[in-house]
Biopython code that builds the backbone (N, CA, C, O; Angstrom):
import numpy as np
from Bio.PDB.StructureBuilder import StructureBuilder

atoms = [
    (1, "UNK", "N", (0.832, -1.175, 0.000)),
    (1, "UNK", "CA", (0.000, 0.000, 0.000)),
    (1, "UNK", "C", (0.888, 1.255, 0.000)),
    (1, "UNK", "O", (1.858, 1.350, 0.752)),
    (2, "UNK", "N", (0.511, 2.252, -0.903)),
    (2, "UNK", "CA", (1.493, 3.337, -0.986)),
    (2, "UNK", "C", (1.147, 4.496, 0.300)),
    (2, "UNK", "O", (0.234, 4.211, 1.074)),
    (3, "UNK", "N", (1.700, 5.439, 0.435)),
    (3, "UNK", "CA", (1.682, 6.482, 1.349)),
    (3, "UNK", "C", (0.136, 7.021, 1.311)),
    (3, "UNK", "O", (-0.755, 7.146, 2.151)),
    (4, "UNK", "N", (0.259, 7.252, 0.045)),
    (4, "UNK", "CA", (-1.089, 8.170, -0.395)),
    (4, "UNK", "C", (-2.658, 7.107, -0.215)),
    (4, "UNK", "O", (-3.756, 7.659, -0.153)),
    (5, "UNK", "N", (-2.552, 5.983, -0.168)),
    (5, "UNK", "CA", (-3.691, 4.734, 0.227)),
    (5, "UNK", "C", (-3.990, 4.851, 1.581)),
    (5, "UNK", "O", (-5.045, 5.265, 2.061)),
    (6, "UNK", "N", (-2.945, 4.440, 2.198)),
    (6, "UNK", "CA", (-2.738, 4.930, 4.218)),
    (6, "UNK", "C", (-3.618, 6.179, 4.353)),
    (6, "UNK", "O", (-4.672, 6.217, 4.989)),
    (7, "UNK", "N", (-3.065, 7.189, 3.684)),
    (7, "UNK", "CA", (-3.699, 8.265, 3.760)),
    (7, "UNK", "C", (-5.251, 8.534, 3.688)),
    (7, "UNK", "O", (-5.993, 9.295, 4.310)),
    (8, "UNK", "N", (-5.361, 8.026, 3.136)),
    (8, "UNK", "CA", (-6.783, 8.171, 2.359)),
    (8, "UNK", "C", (-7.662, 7.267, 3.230)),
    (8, "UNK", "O", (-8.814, 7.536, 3.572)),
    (9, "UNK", "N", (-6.937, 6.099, 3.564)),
    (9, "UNK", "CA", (-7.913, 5.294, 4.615)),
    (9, "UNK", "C", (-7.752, 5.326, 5.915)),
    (9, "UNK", "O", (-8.022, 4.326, 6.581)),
    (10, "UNK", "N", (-7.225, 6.624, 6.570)),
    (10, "UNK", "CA", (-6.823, 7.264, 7.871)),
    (10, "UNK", "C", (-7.771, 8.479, 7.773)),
    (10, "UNK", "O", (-8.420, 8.883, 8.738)),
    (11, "UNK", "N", (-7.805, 8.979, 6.665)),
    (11, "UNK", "CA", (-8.907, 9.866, 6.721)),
    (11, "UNK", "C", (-10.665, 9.269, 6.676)),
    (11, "UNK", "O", (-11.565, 9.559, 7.464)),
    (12, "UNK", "N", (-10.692, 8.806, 6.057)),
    (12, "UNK", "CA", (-12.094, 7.805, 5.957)),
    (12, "UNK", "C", (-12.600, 7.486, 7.167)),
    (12, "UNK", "O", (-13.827, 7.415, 7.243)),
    (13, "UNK", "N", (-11.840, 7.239, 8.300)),
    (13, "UNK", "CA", (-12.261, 7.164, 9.451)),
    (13, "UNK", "C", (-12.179, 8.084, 10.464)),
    (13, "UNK", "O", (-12.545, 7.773, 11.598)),
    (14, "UNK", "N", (-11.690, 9.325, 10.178)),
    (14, "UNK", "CA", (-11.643, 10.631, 11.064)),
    (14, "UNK", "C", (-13.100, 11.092, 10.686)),
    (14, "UNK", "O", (-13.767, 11.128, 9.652)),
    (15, "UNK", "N", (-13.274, 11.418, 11.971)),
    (15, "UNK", "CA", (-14.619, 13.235, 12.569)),
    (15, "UNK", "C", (-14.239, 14.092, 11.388)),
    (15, "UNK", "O", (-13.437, 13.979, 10.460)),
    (16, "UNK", "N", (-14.905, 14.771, 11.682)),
    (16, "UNK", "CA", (-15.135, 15.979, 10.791)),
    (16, "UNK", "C", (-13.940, 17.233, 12.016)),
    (16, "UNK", "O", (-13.150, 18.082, 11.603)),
    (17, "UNK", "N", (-14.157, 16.982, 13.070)),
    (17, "UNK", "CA", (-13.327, 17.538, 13.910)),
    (17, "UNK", "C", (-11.714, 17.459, 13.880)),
    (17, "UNK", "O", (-10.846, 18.323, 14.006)),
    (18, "UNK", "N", (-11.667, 15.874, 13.631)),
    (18, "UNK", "CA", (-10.015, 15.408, 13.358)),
    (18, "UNK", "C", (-9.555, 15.457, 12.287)),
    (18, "UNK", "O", (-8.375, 15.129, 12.160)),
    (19, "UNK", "N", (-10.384, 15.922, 11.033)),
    (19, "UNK", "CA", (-10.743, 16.165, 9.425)),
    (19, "UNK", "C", (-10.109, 18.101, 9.607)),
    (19, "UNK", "O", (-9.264, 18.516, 8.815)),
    (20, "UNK", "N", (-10.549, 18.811, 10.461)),
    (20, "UNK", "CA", (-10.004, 19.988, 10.330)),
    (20, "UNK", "C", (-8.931, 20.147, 11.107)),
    (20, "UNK", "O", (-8.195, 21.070, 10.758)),
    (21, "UNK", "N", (-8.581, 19.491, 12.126)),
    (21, "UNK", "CA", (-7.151, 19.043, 12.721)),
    (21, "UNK", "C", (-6.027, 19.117, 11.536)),
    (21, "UNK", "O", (-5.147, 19.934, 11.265)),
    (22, "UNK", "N", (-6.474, 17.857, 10.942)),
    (22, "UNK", "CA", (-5.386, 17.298, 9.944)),
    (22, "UNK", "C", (-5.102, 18.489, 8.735)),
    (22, "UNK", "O", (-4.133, 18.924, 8.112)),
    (23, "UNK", "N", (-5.989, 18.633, 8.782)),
    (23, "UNK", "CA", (-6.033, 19.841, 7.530)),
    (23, "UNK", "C", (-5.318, 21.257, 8.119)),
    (23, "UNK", "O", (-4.491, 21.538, 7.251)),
    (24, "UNK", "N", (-5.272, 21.896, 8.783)),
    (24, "UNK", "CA", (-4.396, 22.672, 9.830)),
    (24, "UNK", "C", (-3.258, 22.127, 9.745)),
    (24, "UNK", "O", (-2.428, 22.871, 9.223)),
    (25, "UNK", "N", (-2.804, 20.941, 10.102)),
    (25, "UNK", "CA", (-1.246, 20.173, 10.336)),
    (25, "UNK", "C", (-0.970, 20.354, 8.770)),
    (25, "UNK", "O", (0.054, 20.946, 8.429)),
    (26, "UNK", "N", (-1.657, 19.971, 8.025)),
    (26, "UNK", "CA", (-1.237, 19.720, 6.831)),
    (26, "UNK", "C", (-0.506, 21.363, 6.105)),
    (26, "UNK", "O", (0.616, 21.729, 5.755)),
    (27, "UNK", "N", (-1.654, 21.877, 6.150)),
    (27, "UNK", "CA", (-1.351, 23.150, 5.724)),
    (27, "UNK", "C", (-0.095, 23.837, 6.256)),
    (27, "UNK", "O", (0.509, 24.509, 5.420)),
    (28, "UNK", "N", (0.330, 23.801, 7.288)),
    (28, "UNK", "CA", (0.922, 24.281, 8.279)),
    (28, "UNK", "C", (2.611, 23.253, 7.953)),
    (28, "UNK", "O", (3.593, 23.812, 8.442)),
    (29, "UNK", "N", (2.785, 22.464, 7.518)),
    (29, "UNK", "CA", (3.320, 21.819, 7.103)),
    (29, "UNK", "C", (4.192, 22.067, 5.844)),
    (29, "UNK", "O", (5.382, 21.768, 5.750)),
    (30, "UNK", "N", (3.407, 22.674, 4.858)),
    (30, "UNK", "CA", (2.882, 22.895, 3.847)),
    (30, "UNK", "C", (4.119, 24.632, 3.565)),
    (30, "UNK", "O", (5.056, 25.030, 2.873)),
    (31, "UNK", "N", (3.460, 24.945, 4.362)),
    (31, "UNK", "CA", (3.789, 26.487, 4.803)),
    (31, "UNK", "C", (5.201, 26.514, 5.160)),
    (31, "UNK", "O", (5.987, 27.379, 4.774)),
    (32, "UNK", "N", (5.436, 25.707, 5.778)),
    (32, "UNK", "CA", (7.399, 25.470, 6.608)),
    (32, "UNK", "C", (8.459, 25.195, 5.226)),
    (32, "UNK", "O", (9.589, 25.563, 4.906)),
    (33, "UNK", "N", (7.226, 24.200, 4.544)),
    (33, "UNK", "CA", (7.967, 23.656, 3.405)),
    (33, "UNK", "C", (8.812, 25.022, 2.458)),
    (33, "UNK", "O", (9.952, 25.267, 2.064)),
    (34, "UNK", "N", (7.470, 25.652, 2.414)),
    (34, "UNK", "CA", (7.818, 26.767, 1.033)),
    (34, "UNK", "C", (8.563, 27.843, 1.629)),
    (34, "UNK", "O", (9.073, 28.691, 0.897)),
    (35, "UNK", "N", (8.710, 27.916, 3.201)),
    (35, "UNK", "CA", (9.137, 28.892, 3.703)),
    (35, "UNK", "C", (10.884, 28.900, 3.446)),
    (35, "UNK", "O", (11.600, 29.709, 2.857)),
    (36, "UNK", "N", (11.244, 27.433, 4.276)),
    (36, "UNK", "CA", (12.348, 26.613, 3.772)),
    (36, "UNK", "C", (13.145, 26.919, 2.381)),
    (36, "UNK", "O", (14.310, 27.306, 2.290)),
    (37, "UNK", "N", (12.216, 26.645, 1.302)),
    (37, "UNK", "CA", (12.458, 27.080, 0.101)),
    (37, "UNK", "C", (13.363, 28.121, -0.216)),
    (37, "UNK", "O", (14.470, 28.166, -0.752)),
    (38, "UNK", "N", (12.191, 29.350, 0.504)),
    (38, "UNK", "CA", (12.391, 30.683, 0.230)),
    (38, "UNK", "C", (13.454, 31.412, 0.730)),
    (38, "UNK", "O", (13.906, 32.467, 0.285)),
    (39, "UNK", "N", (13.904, 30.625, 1.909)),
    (39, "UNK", "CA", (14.826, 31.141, 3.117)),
    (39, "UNK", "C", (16.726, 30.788, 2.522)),
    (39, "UNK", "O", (17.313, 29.878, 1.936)),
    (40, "UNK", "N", (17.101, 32.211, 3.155)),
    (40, "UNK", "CA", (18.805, 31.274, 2.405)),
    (40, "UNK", "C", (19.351, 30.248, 3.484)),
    (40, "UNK", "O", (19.266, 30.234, 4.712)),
    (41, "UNK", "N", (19.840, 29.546, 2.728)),
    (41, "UNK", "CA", (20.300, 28.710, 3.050)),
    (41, "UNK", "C", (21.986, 28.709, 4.340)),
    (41, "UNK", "O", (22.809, 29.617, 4.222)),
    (42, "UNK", "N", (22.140, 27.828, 5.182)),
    (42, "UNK", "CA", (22.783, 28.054, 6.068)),
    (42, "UNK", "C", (23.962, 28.806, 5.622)),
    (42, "UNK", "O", (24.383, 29.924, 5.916)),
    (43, "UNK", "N", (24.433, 27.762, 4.725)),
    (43, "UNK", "CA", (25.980, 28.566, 3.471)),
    (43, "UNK", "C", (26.065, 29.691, 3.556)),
    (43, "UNK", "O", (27.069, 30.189, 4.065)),
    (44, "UNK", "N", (24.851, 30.591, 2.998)),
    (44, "UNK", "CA", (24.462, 31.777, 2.484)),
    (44, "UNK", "C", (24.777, 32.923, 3.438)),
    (44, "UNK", "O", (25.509, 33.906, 3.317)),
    (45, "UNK", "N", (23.739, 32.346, 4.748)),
    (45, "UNK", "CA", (23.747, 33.260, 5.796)),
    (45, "UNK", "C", (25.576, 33.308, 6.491)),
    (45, "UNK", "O", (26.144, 34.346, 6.831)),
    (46, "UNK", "N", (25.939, 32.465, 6.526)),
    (46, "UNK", "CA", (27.500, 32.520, 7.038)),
    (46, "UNK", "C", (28.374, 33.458, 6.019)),
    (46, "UNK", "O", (29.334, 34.174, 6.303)),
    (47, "UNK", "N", (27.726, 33.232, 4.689)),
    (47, "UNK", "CA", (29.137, 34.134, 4.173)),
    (47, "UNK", "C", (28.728, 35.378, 4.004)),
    (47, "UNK", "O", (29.503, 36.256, 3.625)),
    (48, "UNK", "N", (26.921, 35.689, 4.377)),
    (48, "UNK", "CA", (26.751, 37.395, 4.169)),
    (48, "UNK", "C", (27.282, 38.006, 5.459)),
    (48, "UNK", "O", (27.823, 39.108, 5.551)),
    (49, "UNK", "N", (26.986, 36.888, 6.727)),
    (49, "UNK", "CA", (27.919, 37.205, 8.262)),
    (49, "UNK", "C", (29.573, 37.298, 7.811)),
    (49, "UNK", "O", (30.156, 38.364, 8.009)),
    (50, "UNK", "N", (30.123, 36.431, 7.350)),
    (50, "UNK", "CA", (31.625, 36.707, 6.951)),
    (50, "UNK", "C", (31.633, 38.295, 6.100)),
    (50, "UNK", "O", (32.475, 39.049, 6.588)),
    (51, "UNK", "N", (31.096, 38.707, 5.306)),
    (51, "UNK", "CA", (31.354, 39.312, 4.406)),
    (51, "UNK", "C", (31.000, 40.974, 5.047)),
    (51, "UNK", "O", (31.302, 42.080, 4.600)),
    (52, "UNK", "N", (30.524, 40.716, 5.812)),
    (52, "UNK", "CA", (29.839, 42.180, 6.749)),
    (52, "UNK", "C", (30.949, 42.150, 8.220)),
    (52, "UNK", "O", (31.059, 43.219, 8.821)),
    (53, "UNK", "N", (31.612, 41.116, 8.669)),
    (53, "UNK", "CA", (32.527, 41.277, 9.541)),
    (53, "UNK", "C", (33.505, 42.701, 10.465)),
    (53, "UNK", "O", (33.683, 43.200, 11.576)),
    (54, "UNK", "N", (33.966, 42.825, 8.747)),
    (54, "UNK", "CA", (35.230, 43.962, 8.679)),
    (54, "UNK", "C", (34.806, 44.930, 8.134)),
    (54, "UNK", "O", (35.432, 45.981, 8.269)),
    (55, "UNK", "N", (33.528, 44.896, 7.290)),
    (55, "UNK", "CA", (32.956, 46.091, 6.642)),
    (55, "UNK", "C", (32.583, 47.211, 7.908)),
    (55, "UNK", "O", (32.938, 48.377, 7.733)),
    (56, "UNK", "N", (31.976, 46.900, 8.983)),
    (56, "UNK", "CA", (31.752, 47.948, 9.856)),
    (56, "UNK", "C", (31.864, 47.724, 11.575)),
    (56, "UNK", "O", (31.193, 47.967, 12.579)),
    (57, "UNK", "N", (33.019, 47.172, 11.249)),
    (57, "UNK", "CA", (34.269, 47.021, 12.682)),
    (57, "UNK", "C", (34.507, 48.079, 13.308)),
    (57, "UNK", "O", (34.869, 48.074, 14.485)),
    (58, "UNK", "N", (34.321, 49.249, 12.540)),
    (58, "UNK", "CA", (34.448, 50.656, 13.269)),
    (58, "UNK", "C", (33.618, 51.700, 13.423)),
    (58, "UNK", "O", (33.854, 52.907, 13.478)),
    (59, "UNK", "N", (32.380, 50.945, 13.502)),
    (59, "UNK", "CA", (31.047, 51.323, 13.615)),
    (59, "UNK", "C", (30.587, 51.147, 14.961)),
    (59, "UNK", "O", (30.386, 49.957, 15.205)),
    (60, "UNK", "N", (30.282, 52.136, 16.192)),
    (60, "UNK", "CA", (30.155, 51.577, 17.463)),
    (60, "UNK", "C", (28.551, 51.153, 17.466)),
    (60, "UNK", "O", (27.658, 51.798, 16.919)),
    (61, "UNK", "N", (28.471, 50.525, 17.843)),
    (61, "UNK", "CA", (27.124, 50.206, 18.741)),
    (61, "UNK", "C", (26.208, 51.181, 19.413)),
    (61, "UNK", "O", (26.712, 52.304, 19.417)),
    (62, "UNK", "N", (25.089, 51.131, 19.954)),
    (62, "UNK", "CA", (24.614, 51.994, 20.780)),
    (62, "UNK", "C", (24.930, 51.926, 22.429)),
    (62, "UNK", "O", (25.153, 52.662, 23.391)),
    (63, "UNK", "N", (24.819, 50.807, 22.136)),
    (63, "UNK", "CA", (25.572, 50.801, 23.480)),
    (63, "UNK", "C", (26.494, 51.127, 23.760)),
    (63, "UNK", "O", (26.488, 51.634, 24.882)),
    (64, "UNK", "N", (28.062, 51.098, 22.946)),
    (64, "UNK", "CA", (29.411, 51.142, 23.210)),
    (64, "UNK", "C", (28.605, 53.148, 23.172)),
    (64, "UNK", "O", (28.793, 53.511, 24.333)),
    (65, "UNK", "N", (28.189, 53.867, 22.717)),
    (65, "UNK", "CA", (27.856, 55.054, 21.939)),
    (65, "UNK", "C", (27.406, 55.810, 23.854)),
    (65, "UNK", "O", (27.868, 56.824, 24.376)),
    (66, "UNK", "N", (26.210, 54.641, 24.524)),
    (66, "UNK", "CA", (25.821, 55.204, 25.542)),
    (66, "UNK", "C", (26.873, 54.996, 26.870)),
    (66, "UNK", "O", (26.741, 55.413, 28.021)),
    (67, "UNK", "N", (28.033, 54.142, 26.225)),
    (67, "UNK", "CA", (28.968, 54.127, 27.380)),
    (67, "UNK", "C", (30.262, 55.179, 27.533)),
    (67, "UNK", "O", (30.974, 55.469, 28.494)),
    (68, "UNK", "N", (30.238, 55.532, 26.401)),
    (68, "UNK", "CA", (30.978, 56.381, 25.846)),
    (68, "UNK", "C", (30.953, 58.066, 26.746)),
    (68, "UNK", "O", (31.808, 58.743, 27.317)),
    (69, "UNK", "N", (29.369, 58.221, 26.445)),
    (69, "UNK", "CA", (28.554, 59.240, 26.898)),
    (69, "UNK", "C", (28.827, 59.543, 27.960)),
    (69, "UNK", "O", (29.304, 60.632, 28.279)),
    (70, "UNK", "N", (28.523, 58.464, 28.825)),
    (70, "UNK", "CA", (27.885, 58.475, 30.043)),
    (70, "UNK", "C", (29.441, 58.295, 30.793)),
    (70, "UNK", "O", (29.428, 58.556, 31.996)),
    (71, "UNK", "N", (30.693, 57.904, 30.250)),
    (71, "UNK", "CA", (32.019, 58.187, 30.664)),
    (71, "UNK", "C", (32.432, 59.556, 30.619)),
    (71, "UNK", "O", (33.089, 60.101, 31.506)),
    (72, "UNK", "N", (31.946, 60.215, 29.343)),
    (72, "UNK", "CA", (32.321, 61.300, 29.184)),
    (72, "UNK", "C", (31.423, 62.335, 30.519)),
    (72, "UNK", "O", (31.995, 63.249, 31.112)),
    (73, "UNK", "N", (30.258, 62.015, 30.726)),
    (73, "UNK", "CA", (29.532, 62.839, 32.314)),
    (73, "UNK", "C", (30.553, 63.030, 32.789)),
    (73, "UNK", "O", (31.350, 63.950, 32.975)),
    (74, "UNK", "N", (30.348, 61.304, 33.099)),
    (74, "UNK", "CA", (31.578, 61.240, 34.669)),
    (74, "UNK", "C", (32.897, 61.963, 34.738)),
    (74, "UNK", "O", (33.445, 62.245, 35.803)),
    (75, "UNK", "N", (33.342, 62.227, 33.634)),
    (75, "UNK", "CA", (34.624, 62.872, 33.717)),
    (75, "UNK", "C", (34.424, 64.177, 33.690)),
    (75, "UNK", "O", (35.352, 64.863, 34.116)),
    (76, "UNK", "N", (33.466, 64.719, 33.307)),
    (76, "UNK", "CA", (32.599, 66.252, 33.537)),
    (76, "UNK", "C", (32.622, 66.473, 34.942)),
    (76, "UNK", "O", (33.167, 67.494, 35.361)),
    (77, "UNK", "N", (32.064, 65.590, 35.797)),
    (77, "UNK", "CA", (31.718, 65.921, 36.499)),
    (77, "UNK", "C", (32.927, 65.587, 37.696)),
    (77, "UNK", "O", (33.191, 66.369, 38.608)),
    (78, "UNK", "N", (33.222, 64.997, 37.603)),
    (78, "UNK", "CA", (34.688, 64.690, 38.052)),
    (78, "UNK", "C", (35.723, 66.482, 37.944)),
    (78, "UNK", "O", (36.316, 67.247, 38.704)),
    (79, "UNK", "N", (35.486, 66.397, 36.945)),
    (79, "UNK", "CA", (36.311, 67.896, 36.642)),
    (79, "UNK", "C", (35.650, 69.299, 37.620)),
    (79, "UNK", "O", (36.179, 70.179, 38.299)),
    (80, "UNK", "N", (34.584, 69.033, 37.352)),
    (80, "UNK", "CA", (33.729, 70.338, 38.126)),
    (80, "UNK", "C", (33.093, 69.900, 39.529)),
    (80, "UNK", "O", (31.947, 70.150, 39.904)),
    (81, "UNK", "N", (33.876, 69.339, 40.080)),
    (81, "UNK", "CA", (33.155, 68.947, 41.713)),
    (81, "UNK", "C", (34.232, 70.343, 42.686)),
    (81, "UNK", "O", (34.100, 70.489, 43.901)),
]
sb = StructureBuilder()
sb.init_structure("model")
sb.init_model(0)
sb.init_chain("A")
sb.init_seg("    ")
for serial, (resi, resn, name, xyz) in enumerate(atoms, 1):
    if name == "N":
        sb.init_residue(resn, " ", resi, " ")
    sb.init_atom(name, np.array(xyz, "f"), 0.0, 1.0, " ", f" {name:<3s}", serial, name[0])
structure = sb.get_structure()
């Protein structure tokens, strides 16, 4: 019996309840598939991460930006006490 026979006689005996179950799983299934598809691939994502590395290495952060700042107070205020 092929996949698609099983199938067909697994459904034959489902509710109408376990009939929209399956149909949800299915779809949903369905959906991961094409998403998969669409999505780059692990390869891909590593060498656009490699390739952006060194491009903006000297680009601070916001954070490094609010530590920066907030060093520079302290030394303000350090100065004027």
């Amino acid at each position: 019996m092929t996949v698609k026979e099983l199938l067909i006689n697994e459904i034959d005996a489902m509710s109408d309840l376990e009939l929209a179950k399956a149909l949800d799983v299915i779809r949903s299934l369905r959906s991961i598939s094409t998403q998969q598809k669409t999505a780059p691939s692990q390869d891909k994502k590593a060498e656009i991460i490699r390739s952006l590395r060194g491009k903006y290495a000297h680009v601070q952060t916001s954070s490094e930006l609010f530590a920066q700042r907030k060093q520079e107070e302290i030394d303000w205020e350090d100065r004027n006490q």
